[in-house]
N, CA and C atoms as an extended XYZ file, in Angstrom:
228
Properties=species:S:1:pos:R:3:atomname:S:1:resname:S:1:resid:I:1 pbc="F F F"
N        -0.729       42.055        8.977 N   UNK     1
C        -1.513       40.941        9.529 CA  UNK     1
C        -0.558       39.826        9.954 C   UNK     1
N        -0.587       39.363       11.125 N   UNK     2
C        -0.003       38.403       11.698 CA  UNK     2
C        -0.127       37.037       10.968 C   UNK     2
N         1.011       35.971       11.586 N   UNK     3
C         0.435       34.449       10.991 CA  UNK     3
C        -0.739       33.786       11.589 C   UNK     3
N        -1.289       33.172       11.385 N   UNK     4
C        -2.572       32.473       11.766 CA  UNK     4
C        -2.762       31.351       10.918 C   UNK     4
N        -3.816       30.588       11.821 N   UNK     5
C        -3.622       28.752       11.453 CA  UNK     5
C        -4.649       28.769       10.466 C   UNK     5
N        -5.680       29.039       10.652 N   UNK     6
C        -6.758       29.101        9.915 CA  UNK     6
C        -7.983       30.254        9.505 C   UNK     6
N        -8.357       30.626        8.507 N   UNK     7
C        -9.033       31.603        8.198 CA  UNK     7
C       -10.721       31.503        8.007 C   UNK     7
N       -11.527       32.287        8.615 N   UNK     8
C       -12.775       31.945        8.346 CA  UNK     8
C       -13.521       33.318        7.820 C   UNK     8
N       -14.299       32.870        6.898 N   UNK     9
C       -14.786       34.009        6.353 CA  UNK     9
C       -16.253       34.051        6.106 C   UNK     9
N       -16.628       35.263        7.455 N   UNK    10
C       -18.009       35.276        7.737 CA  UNK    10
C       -18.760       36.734        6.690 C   UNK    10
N       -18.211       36.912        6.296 N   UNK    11
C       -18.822       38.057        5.033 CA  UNK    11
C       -19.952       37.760        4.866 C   UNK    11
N       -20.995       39.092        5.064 N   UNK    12
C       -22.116       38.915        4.586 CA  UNK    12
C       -23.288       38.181        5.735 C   UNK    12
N       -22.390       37.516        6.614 N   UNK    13
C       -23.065       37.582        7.544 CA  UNK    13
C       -23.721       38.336        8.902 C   UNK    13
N       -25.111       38.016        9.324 N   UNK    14
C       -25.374       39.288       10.598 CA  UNK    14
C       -25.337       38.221       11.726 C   UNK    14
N       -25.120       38.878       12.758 N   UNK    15
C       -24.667       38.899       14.293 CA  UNK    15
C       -25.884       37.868       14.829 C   UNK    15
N       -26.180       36.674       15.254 N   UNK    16
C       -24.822       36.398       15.965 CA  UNK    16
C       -23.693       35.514       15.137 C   UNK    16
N       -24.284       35.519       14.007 N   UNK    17
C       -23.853       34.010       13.226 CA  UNK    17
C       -22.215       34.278       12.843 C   UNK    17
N       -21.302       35.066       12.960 N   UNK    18
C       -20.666       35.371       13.221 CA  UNK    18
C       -19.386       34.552       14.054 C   UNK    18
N       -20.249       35.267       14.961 N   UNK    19
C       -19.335       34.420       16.830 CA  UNK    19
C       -19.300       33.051       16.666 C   UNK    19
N       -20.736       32.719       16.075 N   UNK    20
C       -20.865       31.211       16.152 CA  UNK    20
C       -20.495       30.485       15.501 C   UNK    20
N       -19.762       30.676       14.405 N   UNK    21
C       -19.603       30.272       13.398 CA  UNK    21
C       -17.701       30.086       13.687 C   UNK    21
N       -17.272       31.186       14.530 N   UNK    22
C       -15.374       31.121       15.202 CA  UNK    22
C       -15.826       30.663       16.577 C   UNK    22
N       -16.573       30.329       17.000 N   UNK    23
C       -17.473       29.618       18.288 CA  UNK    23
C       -16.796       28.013       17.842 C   UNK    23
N       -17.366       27.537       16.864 N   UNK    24
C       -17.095       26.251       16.383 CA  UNK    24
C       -16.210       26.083       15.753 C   UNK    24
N       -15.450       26.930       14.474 N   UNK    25
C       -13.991       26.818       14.323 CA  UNK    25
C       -12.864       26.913       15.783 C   UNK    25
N       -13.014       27.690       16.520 N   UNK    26
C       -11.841       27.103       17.561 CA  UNK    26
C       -11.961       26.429       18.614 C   UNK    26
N       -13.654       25.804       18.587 N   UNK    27
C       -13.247       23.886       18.772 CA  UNK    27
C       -12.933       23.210       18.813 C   UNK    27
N       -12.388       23.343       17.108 N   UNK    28
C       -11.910       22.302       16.657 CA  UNK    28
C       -10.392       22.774       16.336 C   UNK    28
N        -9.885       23.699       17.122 N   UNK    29
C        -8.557       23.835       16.995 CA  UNK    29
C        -8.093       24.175       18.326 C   UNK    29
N        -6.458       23.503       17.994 N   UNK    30
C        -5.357       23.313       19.123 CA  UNK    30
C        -5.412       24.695       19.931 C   UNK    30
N        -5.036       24.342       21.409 N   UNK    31
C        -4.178       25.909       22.029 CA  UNK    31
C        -2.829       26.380       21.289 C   UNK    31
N        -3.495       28.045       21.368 N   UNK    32
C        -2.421       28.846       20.944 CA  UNK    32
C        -2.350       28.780       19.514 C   UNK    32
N        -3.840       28.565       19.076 N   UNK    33
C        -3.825       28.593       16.971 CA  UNK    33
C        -4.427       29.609       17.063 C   UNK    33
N        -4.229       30.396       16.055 N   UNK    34
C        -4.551       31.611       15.954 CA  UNK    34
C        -5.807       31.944       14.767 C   UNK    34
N        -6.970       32.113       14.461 N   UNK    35
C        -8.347       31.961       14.123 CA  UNK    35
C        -7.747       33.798       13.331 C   UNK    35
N        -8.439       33.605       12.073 N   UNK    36
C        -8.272       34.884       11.209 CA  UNK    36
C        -9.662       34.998       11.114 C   UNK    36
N       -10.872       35.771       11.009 N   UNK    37
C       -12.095       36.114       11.273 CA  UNK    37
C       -12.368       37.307       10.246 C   UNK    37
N       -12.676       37.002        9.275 N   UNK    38
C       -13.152       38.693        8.428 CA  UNK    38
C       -14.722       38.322        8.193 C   UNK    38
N       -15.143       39.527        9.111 N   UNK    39
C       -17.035       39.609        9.151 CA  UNK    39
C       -16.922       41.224        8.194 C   UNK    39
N       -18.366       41.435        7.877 N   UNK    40
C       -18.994       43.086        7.592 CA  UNK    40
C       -19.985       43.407        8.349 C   UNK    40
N       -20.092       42.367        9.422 N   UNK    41
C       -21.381       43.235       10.198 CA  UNK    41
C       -20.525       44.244       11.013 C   UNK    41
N       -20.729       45.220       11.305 N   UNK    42
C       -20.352       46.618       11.918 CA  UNK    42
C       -20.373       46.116       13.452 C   UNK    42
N       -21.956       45.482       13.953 N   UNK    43
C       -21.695       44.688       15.489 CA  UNK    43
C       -21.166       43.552       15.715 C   UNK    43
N       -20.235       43.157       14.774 N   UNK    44
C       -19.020       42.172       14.900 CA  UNK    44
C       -17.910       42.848       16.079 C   UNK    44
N       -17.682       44.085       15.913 N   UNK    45
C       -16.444       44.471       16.699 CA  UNK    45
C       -16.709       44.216       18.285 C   UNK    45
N       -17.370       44.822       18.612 N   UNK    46
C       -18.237       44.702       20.271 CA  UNK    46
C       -18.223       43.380       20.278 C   UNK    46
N       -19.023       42.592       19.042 N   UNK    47
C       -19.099       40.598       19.621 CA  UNK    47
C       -18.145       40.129       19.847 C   UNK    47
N       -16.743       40.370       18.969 N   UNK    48
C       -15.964       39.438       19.303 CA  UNK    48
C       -15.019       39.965       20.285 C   UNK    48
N       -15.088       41.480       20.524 N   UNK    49
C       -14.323       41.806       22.235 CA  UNK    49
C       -14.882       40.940       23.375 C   UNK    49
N       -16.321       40.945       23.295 N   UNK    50
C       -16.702       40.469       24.189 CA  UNK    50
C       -16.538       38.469       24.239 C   UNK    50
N       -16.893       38.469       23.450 N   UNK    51
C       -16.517       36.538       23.082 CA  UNK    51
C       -15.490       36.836       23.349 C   UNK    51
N       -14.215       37.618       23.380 N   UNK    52
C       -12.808       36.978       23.493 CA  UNK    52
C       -12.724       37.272       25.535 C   UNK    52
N       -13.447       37.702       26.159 N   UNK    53
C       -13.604       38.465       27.665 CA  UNK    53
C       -14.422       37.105       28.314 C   UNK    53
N       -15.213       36.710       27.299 N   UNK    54
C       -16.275       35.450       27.760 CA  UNK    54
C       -15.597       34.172       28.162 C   UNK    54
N       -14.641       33.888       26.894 N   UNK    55
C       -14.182       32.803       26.777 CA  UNK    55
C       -13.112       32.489       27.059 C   UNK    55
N       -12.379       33.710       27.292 N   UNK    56
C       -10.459       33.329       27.834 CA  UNK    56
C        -9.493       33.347       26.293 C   UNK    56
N        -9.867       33.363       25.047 N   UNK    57
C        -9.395       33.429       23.776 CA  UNK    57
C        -8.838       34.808       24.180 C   UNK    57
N        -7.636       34.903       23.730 N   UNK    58
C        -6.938       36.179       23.011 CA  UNK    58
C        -7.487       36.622       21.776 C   UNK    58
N        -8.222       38.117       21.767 N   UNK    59
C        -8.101       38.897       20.377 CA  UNK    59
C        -6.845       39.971       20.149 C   UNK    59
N        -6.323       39.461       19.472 N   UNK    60
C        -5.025       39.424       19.293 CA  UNK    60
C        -4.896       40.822       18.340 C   UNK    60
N        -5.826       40.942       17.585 N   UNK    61
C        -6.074       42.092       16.797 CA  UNK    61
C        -7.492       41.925       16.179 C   UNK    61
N        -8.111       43.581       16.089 N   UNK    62
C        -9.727       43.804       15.528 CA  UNK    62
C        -9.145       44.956       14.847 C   UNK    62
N        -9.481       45.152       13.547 N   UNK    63
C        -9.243       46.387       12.653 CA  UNK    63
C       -10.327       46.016       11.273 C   UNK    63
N       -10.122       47.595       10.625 N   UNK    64
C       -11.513       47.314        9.704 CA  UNK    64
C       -10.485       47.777        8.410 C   UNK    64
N       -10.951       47.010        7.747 N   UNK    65
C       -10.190       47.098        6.238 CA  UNK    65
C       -11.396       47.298        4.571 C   UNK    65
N       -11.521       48.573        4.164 N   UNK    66
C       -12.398       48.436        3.147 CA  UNK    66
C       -13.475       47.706        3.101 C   UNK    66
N       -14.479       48.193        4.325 N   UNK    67
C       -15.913       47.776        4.713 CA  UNK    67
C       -15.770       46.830        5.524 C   UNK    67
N       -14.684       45.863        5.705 N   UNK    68
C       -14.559       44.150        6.334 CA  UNK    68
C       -13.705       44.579        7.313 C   UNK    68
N       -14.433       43.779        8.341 N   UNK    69
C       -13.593       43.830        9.544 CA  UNK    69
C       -12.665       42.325       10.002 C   UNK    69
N       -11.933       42.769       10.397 N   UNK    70
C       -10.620       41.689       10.481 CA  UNK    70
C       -10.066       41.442       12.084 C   UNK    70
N       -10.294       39.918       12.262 N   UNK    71
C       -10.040       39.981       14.362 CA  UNK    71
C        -9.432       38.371       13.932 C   UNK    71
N        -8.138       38.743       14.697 N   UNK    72
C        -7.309       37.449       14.922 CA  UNK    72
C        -7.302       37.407       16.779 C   UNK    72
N        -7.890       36.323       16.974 N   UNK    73
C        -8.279       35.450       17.832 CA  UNK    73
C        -7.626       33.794       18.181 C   UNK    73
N        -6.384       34.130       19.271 N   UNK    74
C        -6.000       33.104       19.678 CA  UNK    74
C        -6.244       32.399       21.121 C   UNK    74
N        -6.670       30.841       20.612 N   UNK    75
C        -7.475       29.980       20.836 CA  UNK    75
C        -6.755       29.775       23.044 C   UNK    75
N        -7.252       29.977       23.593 N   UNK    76
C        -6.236       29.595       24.709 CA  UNK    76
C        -6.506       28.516       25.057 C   UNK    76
């Protein structure tokens, strides 16, 4: 796992609350910070390809680790 500025942890949450939730964390952060994202919804992977296609953000990496999925997302 790469370095990253800040970590958010959407566990346990379902779709969309998710997106929206690194929607408003990289708001409030600088270009080129890098957003650490661990969800378990399964339609997390598809959301945040697509949020990162929507918005111009780099997903920098999406991989699934012991049920939790893990997407580092930098802020452009």
């Amino acid at each position: 796992m790469a370095d990253f500025d800040q970590e958010l942890d959407a566990s346990g949450l379902n779709c969309p609350l998710p997106i929206l939730r690194a929607k408003k964390t990289l708001n409030a952060m600088a270009s080129d910070q890098v957003l650490h994202v661990i969800a378990t919804d399964p339609g997390s992977v598809k959301d945040f390809d697509a949020f990162a296609k929507q918005t111009g953000n780099e997903l920098m990496e999406s991989k699934e680790e012991g049920g939790k999925f893990h997407f580092l997302i930098k802020k452009s």
